[in-house]
C-alpha positions as CSV (number, residue, x, y, z in Angstrom):
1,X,0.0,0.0,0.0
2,X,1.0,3.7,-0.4
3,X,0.6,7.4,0.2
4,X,2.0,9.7,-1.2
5,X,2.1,14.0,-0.2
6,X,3.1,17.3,-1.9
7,X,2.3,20.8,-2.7
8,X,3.2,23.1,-5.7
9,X,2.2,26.7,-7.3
10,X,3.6,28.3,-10.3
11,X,5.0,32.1,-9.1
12,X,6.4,34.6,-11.5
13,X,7.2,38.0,-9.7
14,X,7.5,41.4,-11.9
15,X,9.8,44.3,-10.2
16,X,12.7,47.0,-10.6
17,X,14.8,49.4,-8.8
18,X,13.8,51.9,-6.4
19,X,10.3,50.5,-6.3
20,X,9.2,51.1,-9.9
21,X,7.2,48.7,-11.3
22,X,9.3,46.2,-13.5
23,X,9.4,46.9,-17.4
24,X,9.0,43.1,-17.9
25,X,8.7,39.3,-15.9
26,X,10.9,36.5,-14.9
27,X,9.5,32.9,-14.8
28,X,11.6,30.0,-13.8
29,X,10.6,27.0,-16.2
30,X,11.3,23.6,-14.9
31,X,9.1,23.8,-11.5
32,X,6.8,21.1,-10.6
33,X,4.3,23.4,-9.3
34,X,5.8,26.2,-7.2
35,X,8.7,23.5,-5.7
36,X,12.0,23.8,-7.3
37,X,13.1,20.0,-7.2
38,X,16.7,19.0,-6.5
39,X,18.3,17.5,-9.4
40,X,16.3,19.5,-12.1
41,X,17.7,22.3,-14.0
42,X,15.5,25.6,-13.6
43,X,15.9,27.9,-16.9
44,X,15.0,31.6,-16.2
45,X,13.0,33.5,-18.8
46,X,12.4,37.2,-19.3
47,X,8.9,38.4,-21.2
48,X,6.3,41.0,-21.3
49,X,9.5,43.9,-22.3
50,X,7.7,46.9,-23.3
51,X,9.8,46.9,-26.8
52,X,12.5,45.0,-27.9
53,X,14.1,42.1,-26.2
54,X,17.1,43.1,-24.2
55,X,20.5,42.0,-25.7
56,X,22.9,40.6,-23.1
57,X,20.9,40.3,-20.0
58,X,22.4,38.9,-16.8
59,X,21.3,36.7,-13.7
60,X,21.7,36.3,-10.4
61,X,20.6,32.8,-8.7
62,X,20.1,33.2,-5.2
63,X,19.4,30.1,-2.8
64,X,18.4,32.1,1.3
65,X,19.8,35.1,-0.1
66,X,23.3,33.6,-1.3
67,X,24.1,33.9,-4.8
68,X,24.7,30.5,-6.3
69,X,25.2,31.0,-10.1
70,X,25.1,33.7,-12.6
71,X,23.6,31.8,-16.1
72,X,20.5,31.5,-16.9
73,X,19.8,28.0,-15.5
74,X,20.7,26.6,-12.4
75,X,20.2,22.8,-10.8
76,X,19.0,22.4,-7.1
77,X,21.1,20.7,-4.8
78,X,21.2,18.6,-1.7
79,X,22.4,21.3,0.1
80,X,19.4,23.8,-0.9
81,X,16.9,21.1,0.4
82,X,14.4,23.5,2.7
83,X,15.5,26.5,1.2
84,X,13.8,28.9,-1.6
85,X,15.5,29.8,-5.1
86,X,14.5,32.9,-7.1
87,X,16.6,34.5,-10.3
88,X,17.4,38.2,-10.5
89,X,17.3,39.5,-14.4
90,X,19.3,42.4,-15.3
91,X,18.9,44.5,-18.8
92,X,20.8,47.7,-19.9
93,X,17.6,48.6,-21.9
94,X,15.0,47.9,-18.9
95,X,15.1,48.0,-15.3
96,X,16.0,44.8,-13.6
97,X,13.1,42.2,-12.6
98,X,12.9,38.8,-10.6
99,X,11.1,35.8,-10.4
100,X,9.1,34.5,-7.3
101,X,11.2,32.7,-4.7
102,X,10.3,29.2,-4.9
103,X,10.8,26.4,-2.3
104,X,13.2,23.7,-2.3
105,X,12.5,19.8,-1.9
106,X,13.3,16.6,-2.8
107,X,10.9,14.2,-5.2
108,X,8.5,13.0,-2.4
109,X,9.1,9.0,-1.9
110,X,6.9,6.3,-3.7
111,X,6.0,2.9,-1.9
112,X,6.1,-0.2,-4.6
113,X,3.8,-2.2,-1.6
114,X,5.3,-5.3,-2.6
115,X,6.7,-6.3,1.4
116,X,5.3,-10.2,2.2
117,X,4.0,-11.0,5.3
118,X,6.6,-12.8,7.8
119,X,5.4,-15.8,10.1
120,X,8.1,-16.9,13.1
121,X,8.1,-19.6,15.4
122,X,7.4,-17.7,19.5
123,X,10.5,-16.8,21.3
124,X,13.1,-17.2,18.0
125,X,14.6,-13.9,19.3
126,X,14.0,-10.9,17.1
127,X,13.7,-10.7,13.5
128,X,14.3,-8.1,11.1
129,X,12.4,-6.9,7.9
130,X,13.9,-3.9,5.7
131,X,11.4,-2.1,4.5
132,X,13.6,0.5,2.7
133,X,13.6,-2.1,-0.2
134,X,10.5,-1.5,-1.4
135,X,10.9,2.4,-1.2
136,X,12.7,4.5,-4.3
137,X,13.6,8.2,-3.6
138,X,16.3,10.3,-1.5
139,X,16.7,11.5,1.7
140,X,13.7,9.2,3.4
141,X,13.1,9.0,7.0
142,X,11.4,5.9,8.1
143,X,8.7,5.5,10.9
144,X,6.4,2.4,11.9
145,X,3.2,1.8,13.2
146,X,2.0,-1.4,14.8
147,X,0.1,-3.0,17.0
148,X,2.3,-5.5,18.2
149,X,4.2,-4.4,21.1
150,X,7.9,-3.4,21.0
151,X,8.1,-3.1,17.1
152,X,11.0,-0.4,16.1
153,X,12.5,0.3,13.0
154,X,15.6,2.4,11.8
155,X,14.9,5.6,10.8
156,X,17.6,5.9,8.7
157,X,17.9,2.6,7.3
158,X,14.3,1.4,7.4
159,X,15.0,-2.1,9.0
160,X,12.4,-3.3,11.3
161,X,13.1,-5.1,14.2
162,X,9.8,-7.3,15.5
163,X,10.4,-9.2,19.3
164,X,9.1,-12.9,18.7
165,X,8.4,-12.9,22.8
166,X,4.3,-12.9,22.6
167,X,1.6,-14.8,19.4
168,X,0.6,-13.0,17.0
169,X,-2.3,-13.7,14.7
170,X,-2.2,-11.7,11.7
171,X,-1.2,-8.4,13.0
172,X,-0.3,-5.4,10.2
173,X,3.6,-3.2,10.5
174,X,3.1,0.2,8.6
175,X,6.4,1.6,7.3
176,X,6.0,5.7,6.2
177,X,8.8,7.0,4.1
178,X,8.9,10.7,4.5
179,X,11.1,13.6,2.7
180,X,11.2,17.3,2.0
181,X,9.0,16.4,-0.2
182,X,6.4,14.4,0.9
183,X,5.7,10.7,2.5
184,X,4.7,7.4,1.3
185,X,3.6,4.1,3.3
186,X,3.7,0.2,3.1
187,X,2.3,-2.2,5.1
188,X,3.2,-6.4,5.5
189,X,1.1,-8.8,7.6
190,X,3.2,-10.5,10.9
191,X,2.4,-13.6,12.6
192,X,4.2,-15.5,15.8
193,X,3.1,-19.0,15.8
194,X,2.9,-20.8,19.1
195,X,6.6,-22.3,19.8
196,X,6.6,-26.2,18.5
197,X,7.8,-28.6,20.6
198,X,9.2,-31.9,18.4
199,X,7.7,-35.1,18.8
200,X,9.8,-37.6,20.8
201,X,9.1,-41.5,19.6
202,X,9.3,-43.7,22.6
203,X,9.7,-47.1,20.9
204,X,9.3,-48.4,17.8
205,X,8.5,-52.9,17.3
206,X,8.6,-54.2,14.1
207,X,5.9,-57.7,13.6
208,X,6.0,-60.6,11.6
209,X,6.9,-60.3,8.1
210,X,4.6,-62.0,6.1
211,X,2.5,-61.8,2.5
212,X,5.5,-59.2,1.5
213,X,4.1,-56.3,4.4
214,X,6.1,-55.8,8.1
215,X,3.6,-54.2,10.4
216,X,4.8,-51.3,12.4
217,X,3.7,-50.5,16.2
218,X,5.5,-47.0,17.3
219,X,4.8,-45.2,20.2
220,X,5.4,-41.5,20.6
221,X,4.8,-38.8,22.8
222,X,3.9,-35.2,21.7
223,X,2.6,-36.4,18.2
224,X,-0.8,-34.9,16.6
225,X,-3.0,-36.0,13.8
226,X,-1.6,-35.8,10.9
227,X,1.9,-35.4,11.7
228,X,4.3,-36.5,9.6
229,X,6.0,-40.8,10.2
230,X,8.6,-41.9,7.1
231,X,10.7,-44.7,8.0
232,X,13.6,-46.6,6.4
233,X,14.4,-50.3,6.4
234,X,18.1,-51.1,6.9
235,X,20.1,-54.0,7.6
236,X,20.7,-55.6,10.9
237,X,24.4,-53.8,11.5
238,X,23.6,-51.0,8.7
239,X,24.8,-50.5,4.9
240,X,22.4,-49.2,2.4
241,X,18.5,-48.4,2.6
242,X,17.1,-51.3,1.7
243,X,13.3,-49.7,1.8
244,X,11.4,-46.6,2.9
245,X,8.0,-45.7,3.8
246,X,6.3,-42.8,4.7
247,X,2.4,-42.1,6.8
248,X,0.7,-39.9,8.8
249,X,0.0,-40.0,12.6
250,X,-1.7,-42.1,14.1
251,X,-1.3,-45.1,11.3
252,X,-1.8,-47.9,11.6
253,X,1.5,-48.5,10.2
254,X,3.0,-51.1,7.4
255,X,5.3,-51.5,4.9
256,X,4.8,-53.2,1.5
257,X,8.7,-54.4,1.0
258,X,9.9,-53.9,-2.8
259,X,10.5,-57.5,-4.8
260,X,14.1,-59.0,-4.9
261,X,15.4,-58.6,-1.1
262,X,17.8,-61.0,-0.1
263,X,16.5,-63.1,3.5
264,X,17.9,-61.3,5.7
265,X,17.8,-59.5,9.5
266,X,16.5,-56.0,9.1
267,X,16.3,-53.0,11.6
268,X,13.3,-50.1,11.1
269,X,14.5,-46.3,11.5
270,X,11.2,-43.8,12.5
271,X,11.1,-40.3,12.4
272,X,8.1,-38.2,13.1
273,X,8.0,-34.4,11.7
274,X,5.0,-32.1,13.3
275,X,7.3,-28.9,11.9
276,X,10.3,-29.9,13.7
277,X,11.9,-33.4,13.1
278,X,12.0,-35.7,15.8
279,X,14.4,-38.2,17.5
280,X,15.2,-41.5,14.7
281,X,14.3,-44.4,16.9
282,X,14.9,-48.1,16.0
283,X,13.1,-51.4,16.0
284,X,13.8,-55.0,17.0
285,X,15.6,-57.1,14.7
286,X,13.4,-59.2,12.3
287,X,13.9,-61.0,9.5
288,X,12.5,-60.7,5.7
289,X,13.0,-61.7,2.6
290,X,11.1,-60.6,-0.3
291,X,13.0,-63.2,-3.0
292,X,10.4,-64.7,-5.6
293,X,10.6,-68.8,-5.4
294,X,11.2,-70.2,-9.0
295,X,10.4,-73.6,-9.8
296,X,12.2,-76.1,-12.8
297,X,12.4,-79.5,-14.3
298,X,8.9,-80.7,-13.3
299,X,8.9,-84.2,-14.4
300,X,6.0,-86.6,-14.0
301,X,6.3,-90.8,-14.7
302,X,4.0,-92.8,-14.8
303,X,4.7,-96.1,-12.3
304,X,2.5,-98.7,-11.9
305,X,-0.3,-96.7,-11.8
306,X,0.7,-94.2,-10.1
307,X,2.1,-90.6,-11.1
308,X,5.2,-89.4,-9.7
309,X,6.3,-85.8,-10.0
310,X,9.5,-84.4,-8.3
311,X,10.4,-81.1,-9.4
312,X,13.5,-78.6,-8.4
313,X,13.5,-74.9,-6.2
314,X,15.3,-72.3,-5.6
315,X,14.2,-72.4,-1.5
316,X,14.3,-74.7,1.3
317,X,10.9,-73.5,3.2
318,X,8.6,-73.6,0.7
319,X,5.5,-75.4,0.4
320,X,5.1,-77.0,-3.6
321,X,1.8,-77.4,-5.0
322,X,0.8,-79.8,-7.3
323,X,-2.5,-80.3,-9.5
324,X,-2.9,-83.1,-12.2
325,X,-4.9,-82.5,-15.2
326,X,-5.8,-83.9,-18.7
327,X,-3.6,-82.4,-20.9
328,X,-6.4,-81.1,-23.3
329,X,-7.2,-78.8,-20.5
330,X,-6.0,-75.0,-19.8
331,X,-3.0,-74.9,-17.4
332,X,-5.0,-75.0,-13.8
333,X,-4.4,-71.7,-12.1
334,X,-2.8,-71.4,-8.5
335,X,-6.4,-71.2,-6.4
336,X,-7.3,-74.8,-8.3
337,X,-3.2,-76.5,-7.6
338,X,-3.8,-75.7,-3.8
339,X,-7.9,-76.0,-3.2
340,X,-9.1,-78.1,-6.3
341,X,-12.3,-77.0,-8.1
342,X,-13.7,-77.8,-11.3
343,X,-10.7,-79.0,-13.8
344,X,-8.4,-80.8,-11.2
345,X,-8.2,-84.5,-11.2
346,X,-5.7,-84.7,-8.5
347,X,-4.0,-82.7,-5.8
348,X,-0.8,-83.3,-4.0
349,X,1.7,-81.0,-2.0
350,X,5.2,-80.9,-0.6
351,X,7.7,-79.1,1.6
352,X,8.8,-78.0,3.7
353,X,12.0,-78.8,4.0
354,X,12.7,-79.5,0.9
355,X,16.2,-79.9,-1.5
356,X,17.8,-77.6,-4.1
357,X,17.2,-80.5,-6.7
358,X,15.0,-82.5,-7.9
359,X,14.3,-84.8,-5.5
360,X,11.0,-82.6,-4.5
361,X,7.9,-83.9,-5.2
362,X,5.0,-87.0,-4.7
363,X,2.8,-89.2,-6.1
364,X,-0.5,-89.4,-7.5
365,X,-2.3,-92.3,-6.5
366,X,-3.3,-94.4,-9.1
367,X,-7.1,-95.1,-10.2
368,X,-7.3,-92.2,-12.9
369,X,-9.4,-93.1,-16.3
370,X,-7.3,-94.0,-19.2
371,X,-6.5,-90.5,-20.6
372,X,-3.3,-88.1,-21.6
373,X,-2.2,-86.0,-18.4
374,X,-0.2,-83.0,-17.2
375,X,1.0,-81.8,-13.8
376,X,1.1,-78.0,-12.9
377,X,2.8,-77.1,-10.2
378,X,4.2,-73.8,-7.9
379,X,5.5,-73.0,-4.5
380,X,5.1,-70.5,-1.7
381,X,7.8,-69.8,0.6
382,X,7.2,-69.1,4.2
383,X,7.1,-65.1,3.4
384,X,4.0,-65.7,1.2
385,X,6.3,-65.2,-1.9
386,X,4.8,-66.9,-4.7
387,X,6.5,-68.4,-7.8
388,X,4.9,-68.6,-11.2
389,X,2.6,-71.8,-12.4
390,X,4.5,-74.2,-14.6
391,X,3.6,-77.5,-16.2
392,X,5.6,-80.5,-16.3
393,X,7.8,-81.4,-19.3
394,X,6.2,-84.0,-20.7
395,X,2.5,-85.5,-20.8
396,X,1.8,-89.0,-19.0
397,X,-0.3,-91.6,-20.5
398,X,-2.5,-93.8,-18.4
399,X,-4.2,-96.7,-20.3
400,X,-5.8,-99.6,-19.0
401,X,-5.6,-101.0,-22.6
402,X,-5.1,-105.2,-23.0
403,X,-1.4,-105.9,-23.5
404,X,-1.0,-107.1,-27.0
405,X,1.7,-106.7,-29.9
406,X,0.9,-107.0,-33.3
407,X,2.4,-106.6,-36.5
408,X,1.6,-103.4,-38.4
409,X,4.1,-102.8,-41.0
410,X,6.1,-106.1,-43.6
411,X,8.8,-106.3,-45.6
412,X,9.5,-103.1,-47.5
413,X,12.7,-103.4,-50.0
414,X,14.8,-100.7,-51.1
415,X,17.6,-101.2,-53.8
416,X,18.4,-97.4,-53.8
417,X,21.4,-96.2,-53.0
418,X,20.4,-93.2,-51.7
419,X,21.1,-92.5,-48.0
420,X,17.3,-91.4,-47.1
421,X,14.4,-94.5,-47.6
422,X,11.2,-93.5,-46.8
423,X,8.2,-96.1,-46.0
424,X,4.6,-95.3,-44.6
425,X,2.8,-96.7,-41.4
426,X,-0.9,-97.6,-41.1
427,X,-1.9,-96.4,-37.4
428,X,-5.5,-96.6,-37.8
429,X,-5.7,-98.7,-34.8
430,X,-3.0,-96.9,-32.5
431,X,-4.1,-95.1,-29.7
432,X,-2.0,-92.2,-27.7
433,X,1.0,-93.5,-25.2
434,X,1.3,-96.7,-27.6
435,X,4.5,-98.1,-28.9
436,X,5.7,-98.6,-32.4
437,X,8.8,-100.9,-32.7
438,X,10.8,-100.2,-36.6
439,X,13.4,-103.4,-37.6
440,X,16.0,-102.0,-40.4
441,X,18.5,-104.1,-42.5
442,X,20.1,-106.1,-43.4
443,X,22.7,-104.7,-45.7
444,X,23.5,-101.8,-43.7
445,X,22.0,-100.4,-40.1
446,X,20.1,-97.2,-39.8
447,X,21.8,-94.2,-38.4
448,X,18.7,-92.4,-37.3
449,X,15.0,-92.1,-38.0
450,X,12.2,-89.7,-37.9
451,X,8.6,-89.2,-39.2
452,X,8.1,-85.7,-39.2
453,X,7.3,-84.7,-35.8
454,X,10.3,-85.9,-34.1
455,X,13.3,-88.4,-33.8
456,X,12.9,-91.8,-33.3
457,X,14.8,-93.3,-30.4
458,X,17.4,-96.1,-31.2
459,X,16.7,-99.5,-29.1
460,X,19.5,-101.2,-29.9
461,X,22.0,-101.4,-33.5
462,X,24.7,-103.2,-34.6
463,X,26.9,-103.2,-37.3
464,X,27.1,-107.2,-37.5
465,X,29.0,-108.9,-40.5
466,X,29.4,-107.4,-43.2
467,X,25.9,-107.6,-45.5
468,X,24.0,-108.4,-42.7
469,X,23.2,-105.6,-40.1
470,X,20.3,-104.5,-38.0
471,X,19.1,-101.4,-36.4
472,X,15.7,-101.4,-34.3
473,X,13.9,-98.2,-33.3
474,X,10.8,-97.0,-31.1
475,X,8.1,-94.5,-30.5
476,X,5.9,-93.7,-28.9
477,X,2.8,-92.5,-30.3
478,X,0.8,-88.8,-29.1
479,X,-2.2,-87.5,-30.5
480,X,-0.4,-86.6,-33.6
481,X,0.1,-89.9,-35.1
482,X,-2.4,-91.9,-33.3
483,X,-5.1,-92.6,-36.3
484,X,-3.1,-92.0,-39.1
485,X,-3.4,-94.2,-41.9
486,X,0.0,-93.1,-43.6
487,X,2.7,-92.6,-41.4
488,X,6.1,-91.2,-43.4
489,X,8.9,-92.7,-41.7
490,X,12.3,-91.7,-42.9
491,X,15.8,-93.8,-42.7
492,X,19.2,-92.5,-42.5
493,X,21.1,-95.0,-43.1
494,X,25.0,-95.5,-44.0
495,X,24.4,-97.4,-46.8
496,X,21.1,-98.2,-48.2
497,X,21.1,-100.9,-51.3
498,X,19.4,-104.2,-50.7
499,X,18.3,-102.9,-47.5
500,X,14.6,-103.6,-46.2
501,X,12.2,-102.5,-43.6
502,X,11.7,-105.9,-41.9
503,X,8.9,-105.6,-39.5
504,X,7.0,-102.7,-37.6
505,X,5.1,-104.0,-34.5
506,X,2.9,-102.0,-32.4
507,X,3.0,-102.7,-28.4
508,X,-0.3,-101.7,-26.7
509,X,0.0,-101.3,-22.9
510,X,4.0,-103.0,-22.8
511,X,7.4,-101.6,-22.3
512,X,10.9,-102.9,-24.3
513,X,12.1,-104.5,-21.0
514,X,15.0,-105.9,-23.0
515,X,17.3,-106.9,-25.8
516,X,20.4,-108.3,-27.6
517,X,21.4,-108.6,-30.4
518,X,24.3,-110.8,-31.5
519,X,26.3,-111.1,-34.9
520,X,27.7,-114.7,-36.4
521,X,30.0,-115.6,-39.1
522,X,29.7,-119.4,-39.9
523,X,31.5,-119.7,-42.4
524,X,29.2,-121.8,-44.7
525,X,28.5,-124.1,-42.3
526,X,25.0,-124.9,-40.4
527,X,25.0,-122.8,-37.4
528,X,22.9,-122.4,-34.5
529,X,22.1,-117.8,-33.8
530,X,21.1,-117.0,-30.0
531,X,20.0,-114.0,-28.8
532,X,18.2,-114.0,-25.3
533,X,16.3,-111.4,-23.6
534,X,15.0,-110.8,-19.8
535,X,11.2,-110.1,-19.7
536,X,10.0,-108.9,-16.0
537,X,6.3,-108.9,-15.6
538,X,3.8,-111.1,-15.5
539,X,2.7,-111.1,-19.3
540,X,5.4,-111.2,-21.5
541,X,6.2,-111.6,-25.5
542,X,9.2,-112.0,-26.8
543,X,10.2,-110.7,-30.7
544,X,12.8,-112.1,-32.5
545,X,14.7,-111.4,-35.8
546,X,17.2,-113.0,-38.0
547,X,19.1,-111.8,-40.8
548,X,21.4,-113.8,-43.3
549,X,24.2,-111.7,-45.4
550,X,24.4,-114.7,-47.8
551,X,22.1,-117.7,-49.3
552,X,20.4,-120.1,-47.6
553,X,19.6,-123.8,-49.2
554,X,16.6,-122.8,-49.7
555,X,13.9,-120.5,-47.4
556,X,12.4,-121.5,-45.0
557,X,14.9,-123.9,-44.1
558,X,15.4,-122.5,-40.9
559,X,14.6,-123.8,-37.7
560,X,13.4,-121.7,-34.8
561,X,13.8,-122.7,-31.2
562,X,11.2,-121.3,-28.4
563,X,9.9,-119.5,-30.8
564,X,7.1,-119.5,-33.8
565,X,7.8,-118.4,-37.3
566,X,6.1,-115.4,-38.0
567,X,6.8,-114.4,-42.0
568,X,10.2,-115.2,-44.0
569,X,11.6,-113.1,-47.2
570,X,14.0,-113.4,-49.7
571,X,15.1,-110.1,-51.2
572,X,14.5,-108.6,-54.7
573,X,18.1,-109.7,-55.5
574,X,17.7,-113.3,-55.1
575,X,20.3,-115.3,-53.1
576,X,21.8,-112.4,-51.3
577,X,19.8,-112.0,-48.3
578,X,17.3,-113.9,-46.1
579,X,15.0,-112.5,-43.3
580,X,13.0,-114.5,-40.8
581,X,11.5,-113.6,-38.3
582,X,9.4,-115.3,-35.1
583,X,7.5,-114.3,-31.6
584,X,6.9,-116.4,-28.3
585,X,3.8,-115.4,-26.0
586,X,3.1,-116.0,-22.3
587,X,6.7,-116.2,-21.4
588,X,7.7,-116.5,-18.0
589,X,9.9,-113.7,-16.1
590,X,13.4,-114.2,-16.3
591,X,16.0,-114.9,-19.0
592,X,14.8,-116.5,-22.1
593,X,16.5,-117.5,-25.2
594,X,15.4,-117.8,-28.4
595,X,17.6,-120.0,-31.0
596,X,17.4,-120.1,-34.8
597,X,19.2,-122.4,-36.9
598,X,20.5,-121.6,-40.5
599,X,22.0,-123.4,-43.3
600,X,25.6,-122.7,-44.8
601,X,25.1,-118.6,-43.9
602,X,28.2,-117.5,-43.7
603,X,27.3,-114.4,-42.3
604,X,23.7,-113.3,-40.6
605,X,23.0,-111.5,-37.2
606,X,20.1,-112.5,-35.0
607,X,18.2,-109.9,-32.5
608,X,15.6,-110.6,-29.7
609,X,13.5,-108.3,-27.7
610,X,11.4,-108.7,-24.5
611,X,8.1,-106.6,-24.6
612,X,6.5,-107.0,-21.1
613,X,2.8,-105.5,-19.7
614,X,3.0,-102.0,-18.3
615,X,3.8,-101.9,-14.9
């Protein structure tokens, strides 16, 4: 706010020696008003001469009577502040005249009223204020008005001094800056706040950490509503901040720890700020850990009817969760692993403690309907952290299908010599989780094969004498394959000419539970081939072949020995190779062998499998 004060009148005087009236007048230009201004030039100016103007006048600037210059303008000083200031003119055509005398100030000072209001804390000692920055002009005196007791201010300087000894609400200082030549005022707003006393925290317990939040009890005295309660968590013995949280009075308190934080013994740190900070305080020691669990390498078997599962984890006190399914189905989500619902064929859990391995885990009990099946599985440690769902690495089969091998696939001659032969299966009758047993010679072994989808898996191979070699392969079939009436099967073989696809068998509810295979060179004479094989459950069948690198007498001609002749084949090229080939069911547990007796082959190898009921 401001004020401002000042008077002014224009004077011209007329006059002349010995009391005649002047011939003409003298003005002084440059007066605001009547008030000759310090620091602005006054000009003095003759007029009204009764002829012609005067040539060569003179002057005579007087300040109190004191001549001060002799020219027809003259600039106000410091020093002529109070005083007045007239200009004597002097012609040699007209009698001499002079202006009014006219008073002497300074520009009057102007207020900008731009002071802020203070606020102080009771009994902070005095503080100051300087109002003279928000006033522009010279010479100023300074005054205050207020209602607060013991305000003063400088006069010369303007600085207020205001005692912080009482409250204040709201209370307005008025500073007046006053000249020569005039006044002007401003005015700021002043309030003493009631003295804060800070908050002093008592004791501070940290609870349980669990579900990823550590409760916080703190007791304080002194604290308000609202006041201000940040916290830090630190490790037990210090080093770096490993969280911090921040509330207000009176809570209740808790903090949500960030992901990844090592197990570990942690300390809490409290402050509490109402205006002024308080005392840090410390918690108990407790431990957290805010490490996600991760699970791998979930396997699932089946065995005898049952399923087992073992899977591997990154912790020791977890709990693992486990939920069987049929693999058509979505992947079962964690509230169905651990409480079952609609979906979930089975439910099983582990832990703790438990290993960093693979030897985690359990068993589903058997009595599930014949289907495909997956396990899902994930943990919870013993901080509530929760790992992500996963599903096992491979689907079980359960089938309560009649044990049974049967022939699916004859002789299929090749005289390329190409190293790929291709062939086609009929699955039509296959069903998922069956096996499909491939036979491949005899004058060269297979190196791999495949039909598409994936690699077959070698049983057993062996490179015999030469021009009669064997290689026998598996697989098992999935939903893929089951059904199809044209199977491509690809060999990779070393060397393919004169080389045949003997036999493909398919195993219904069995297992390979063994095999050999054994090379001869007779010479050209008659020769018993063995080749035994250990069956191990109750129901077993035993499959064995017999390949000749050079001519029989005649086909047929040889003899089989615990077994029965299933099929026998000459090749394209006639008198080079000979294939037999014969089975035995209902064979007892243990080791069984299986003899077949050629004429003059001079070289042949013989193989024999055991195919036994799924456990």
């Amino acid at each position: 706010m401001g004020m401002r004060i000042g008077l002014g009148l224009s004077l011209s005087s007329t006059g002349g020696t010995g009391g005649d009236p002047a011939q003409f007048t003298v003005t002084l230009t440059g007066l605001d008003g009547t008030v000759a201004r310090i620091g602005t030039e006054l000009t003095a100016v003759g007029s009204g001469y009764p002829g012609a103007d005067p040539v060569g006048p003179t002057y005579s600037w007087t300040v109190a009577g004191i001549e001060v210059a002799t020219i027809a303008t003259y600039t106000p000083v410091a020093g002529d502040d109070g005083k007045t200031v007239k200009c004597t003119m002097t012609t040699t055509e007209y009698e001499s005249a002079a202006s009014a005398n006219s008073a002497v100030q300074y520009v009057a000072p102007v207020a900008a009223g731009a002071l802020g209001d203070v606020s102080y804390a009771e009994d902070t000692g005095d503080q100051t204020v300087d109002a003279s920055t928000d006033f522009t002009g010279n010479d100023i005196t300074y005054s205050v008005a207020s209602g607060i007791p013991g305000v003063t201010i400088d006069s010369g300087t303007g600085v207020v001094t205001i005692p912080t000894g009482i409250t204040v609400a709201a209370y307005t200082v008025t500073v007046t800056g006053t000249n020569s030549g005039g006044s002007d005022a401003s005015a700021f707003g002043v309030t003493i706040t009631e003295a804060i006393t800070a908050v002093v925290i008592n004791s501070v317990v940290a609870g349980t950490f669990s579900g990823g939040a550590l409760p916080i009890t703190i007791t304080a005295t002194g604290a308000t509503n609202g006041d201000a309660v940040t916290w830090d968590i630190i490790p037990d013995g210090g080093g770096a901040v490993l969280d911090s949280g921040s509330d207000v009075w009176p809570g209740p308190f808790s903090d949500t720890l960030v992901a990844g934080i090592a197990r570990q013994d942690v300390t809490v740190d409290v402050t509490i700020n109402n205006g002024v900070a308080s005392n840090v305080e410390s918690s108990n020691v407790v431990e957290v850990d805010t490490v996600l669990p991760v699970l791998t390498d979930l396997d699932a078997v089946l065995n005898v009817g049952d399923i087992d599962v073992d899977v591997t984890t990154t912790k020791t006190d977890d709990i693992i969760y486990f939920g069987l399914r049929l693999a058509a189905t979505s992947q079962l989500s964690k509230a169905l692993i651990k409480d079952g619902g609609t979906g979930v064929v089975g439910r099983i859990n582990d832990g703790p403690p438990l290993t960093i391995d693979d030897a985690n885990g359990g068993t589903f009990s058997a009595g599930y309907a014949d289907g495909t099946y997956e396990v899902d599985a994930y943990t919870v440690d013993d901080y509530g952290n929760q790992s992500a769902v996963i599903t096992c690495d491979a689907t079980v089969v359960i089938s309560s299908s009649t044990f049974a091998v049967s022939r699916i696939g004859g002789f299929q001659y090749s005289a390329t010599t190409t190293d790929t032969i291709s062939f086609t299966l009929d699955l039509t009758t296959a069903a998922i989780g069956d096996t499909v047993l491939i036979v491949y010679g005899p004058n060269t072994y297979a190196t791999s094969m495949d039909f598409g989808e994936a690699a077959l898996t070698e049983v057993l191979s062996s490179g015999g004498n030469d021009g009669a070699k064997m290689s026998i392969y598996k697989f098992t079939v999935t939903a893929i394959e089951a059904g199809d009436a044209a199977l491509d099967v690809d060999i990779v073989a070393i060397y393919a000419v004169n080389s045949h696809v003997i036999t493909a068998h398919l195993i219904k509810n069995g297992v390979i539970d063994d095999q050999q295979i054994t090379p001869y060179n007779a010479g050209g004479v008659d020769e018993d081939n063995i080749a035994a094989a250990t069956p191990t459950n109750t129901k077993n069948y035993m499959l064995s072949f017999i390949i000749g690198g050079d001519i029989w007498t005649t086909i047929g001609d040889e003899t089989w020995t615990n077994a029965v002749l299933i099929d026998h084949e000459e090749t394209t090229t006639a008198g080079t190779h000979e294939i037999s080939l014969a089975s035995q069911e209902d064979v007892a547990v243990g080791l069984y062998s299986i003899t077949c007796t050629v004429p003059l082959a001079t070289r042949s190898v013989i193989a024999t499998v055991a195919i036994s009921e799924a456990p």
